[in-house]
VOBA-1610 file (N, C-alpha, C; in pm, whole numbers, padded with zeros to 5 digits, always signed):
BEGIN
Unk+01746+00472+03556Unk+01806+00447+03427Unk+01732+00333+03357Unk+01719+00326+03225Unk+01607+00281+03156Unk+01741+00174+03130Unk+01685+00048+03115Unk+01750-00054+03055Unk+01732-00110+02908Unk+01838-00116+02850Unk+01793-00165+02718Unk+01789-00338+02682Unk+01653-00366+02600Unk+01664-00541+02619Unk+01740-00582+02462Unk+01795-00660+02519Unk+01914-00741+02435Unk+01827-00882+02359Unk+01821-00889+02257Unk+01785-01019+02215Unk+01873-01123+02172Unk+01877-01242+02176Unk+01941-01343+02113Unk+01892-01414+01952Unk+01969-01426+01891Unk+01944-01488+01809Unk+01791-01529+01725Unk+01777-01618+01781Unk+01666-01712+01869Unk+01518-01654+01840Unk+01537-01578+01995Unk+01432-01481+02023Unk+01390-01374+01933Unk+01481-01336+01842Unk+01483-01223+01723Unk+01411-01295+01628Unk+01407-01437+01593Unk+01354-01477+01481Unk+01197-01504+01574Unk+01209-01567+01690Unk+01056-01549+01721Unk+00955-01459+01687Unk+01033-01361+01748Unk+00970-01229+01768Unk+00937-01165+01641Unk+00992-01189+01534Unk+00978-01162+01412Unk+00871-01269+01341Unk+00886-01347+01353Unk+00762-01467+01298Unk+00660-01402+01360Unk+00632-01395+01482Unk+00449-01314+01462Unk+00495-01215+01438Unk+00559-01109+01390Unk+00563-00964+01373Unk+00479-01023+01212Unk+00542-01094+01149Unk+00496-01152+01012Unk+00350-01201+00987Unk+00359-01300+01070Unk+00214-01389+01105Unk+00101-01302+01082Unk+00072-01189+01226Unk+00021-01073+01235Unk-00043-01016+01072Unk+00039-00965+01005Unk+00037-00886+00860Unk+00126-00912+00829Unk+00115-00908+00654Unk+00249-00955+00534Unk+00306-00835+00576Unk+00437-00838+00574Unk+00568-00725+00605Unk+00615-00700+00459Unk+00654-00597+00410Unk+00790-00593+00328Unk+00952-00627+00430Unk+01029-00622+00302Unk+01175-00659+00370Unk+01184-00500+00484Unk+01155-00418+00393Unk+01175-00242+00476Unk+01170-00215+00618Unk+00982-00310+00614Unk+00981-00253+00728Unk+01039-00400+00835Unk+01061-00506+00794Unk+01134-00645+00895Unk+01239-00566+00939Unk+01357-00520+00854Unk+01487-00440+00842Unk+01436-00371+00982Unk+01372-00265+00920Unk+01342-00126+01002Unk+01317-00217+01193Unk+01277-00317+01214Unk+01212-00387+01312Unk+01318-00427+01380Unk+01408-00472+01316Unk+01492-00524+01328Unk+01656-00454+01402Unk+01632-00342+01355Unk+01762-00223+01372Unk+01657-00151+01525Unk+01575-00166+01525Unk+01540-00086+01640Unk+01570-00198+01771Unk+01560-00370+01717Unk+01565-00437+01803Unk+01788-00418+01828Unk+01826-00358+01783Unk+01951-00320+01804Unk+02066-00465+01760Unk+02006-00515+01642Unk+02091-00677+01624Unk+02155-00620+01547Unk+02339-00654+01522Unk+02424-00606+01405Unk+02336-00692+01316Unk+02436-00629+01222Unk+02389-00679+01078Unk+02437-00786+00983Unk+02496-00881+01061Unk+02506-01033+01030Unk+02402-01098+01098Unk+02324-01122+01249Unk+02186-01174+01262Unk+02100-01120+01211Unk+02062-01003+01120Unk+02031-00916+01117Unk+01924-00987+00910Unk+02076-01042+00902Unk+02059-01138+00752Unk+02038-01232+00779Unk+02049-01290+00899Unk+02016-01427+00927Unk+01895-01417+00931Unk+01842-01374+01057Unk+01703-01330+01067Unk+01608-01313+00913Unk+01644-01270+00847Unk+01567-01229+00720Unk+01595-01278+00633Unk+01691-01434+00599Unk+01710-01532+00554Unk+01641-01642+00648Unk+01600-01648+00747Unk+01535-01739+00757Unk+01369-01718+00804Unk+01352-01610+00777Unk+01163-01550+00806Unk+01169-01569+00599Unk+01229-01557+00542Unk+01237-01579+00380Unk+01228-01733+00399Unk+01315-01801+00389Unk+01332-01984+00394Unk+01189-02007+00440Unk+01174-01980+00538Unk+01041-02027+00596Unk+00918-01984+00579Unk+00896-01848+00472Unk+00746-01830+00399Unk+00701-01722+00436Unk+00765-01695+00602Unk+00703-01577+00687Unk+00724-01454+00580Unk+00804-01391+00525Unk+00817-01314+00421Unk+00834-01317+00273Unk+00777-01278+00219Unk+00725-01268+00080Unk+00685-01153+00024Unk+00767-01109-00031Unk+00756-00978-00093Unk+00628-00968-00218Unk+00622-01067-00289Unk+00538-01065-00388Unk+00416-01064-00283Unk+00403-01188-00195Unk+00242-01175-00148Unk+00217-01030-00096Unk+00325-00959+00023Unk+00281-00875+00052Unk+00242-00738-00022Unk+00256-00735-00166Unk+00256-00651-00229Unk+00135-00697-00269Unk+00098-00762-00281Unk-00048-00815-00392Unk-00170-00789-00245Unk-00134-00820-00103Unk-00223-00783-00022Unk-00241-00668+00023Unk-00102-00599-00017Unk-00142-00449-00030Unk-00185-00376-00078Unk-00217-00376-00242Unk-00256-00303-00274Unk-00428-00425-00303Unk-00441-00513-00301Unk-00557-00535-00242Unk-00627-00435-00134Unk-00566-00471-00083Unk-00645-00369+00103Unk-00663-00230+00058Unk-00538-00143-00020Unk-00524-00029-00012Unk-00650-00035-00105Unk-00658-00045-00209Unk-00775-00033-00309Unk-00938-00034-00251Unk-00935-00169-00194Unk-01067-00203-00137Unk-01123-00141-00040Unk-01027-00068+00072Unk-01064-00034+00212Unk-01012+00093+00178Unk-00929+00181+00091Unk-00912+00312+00132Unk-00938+00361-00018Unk-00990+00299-00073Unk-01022+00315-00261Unk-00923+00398-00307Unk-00785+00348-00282Unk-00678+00420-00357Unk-00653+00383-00517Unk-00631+00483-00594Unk-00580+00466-00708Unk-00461+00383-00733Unk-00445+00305-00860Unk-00323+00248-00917Unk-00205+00368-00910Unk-00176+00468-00932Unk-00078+00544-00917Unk-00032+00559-00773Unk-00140+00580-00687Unk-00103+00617-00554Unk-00004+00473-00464Unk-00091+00351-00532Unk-00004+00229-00485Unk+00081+00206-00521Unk+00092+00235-00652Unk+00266+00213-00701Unk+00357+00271-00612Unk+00302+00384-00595Unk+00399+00496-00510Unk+00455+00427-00349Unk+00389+00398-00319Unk+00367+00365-00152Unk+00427+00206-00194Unk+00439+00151-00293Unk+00493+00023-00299Unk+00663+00089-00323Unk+00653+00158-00438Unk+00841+00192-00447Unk+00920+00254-00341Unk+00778+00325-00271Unk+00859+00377-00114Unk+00907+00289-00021Unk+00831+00146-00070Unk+00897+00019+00040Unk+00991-00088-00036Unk+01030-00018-00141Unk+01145-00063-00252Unk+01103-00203-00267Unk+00992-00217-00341Unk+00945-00316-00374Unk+00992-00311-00519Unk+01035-00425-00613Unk+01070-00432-00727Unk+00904-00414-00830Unk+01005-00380-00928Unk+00891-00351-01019Unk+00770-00488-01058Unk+00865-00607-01089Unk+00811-00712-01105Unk+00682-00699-01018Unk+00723-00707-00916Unk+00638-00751-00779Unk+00497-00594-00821Unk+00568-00496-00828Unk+00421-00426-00855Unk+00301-00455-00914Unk+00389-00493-01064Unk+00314-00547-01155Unk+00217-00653-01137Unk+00230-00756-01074Unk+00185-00832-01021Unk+00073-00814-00907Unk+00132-00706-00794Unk+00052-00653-00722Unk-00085-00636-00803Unk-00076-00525-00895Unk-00184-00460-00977Unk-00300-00501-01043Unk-00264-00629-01097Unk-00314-00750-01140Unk-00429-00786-01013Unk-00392-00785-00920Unk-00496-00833-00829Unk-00619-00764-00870Unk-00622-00586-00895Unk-00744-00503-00934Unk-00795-00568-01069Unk-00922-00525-00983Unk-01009-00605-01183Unk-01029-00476-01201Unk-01025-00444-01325Unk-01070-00325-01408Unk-01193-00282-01396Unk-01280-00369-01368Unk-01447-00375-01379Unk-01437-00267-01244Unk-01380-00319-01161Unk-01409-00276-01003Unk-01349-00197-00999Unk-01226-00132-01081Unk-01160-00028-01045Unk-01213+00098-01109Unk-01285+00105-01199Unk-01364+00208-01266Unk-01531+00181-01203Unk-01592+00098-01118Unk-01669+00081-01077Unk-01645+00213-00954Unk-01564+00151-00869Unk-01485+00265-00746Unk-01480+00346-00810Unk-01370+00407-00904Unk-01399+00536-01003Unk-01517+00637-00950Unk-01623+00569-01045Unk-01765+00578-01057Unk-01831+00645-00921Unk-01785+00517-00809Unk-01939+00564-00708Unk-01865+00681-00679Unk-01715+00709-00609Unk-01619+00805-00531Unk-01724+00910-00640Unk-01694+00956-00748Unk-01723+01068-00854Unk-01883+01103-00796Unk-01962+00994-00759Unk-02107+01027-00760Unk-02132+01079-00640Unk-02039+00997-00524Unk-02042+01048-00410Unk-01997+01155-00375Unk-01898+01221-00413Unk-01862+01348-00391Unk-01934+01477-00435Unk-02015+01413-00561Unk-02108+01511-00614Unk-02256+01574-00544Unk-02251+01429-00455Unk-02373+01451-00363Unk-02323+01488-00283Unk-02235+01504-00183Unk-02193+01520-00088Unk-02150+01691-00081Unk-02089+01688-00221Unk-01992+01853-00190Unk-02092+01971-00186Unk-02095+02059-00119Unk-02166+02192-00112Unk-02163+02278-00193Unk-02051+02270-00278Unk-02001+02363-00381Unk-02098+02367-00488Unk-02169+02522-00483Unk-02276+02548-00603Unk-02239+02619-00727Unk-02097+02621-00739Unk-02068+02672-00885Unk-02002+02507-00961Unk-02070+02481-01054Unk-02001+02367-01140Unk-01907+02294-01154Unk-01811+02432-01207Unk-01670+02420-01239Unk-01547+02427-01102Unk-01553+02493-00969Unk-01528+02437-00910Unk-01536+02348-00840Unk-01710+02294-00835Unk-01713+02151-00801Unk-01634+02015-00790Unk-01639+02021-00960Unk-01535+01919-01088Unk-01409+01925-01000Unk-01343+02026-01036Unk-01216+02072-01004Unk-01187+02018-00859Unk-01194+02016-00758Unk-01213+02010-00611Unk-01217+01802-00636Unk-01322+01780-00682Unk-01340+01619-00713Unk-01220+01566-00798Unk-01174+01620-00886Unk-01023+01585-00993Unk-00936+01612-00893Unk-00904+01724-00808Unk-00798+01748-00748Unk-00794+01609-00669Unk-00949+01565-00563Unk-00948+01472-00474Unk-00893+01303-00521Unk-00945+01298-00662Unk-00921+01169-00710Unk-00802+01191-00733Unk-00709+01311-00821Unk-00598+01259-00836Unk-00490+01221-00715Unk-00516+01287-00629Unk-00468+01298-00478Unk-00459+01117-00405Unk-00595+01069-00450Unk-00633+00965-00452Unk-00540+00859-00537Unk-00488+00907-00614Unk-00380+00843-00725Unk-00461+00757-00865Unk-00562+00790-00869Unk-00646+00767-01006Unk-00545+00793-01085Unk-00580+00750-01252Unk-00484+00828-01335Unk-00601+00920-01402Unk-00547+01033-01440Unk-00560+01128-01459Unk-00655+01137-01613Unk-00577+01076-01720Unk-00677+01047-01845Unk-00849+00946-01790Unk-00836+00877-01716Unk-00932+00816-01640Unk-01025+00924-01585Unk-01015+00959-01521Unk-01065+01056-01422Unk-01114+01175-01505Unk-01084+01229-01620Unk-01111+01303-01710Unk-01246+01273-01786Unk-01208+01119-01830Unk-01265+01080-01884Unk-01447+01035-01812Unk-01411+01009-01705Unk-01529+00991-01576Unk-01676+01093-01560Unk-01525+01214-01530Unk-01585+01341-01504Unk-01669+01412-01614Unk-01640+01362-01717Unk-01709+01431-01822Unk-01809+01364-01856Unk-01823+01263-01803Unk-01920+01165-01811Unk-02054+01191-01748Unk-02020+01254-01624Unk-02075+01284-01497Unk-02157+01443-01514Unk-02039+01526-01565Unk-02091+01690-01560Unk-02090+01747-01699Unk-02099+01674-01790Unk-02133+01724-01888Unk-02277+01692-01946
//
């Protein structure tokens, strides 16, 4: 029979400070960390009143290092991060802010190479499904769409 471990108090906020330390958390996933560690839900606020008091959580930073990372390392679009930010019920404020981190220069720069790279890359020898296949990928990507239009025509026309 498998035993289940019980935490105290204490040990819950430890254990949660490097869960933090580690990578910026949203509240979602501390919560989510937190209910698996099986604490009701009065330590539960304690815990996440005091990883808050003490800096370990920050919703604004972790939103601004997220979609940092997401942008830089997986060249996601502004649409696609919004998305993946409201899925971790991040307030709008805080998006906004997030977004701000992207410079425009660099975000139509990325644009740019993804569009050039795919063009070299794809096998596809009819034109128009080429395009098509690359729009589908960027929007997928969460580009916006007047952007990406605007790119592409840049590119294959």
């Amino acid at each position: 029979m498998k035993t289940i471990k019980t935490y105290t108090p204490e040990e819950a906020k430890r254990a949660l400070e490097h869960y933090c330390i580690y990578q910026d958390r949203c509240h979602k996933e501390v919560e989510e960390k937190l209910s698996k560690m099986r604490l009701i839900p009065e330590i539960i606020e304690q815990v996440i009143t005091h990883l808050i008091s003490e800096n370990f959580l920050n919703e604004t930073r972790f939103a601004q290092s997220f979609a940092r990372g997401k942008f830089r390392i997986k060249k996601w679009g502004k649409n696609r991060i919004v998305r993946e930010l409201k899925f971790r019920n991040i307030t709008e404020y805080n998006i906004k802010i997030a977004l701000k981190e992207i410079e425009q220069a660099d975000y139509l720069e990325t644009l740019d190479n993804i569009i050039l790279k795919k063009t070299e890359t794809s096998k596809e020898t009819n034109v128009f499904k080429k395009k098509k296949k690359i729009i589908d990928y960027l929007l997928r990507q969460g580009f916006e769409s007047q952007l990406i239009y605007e790119m592409t025509a840049y590119h294959f026309d």
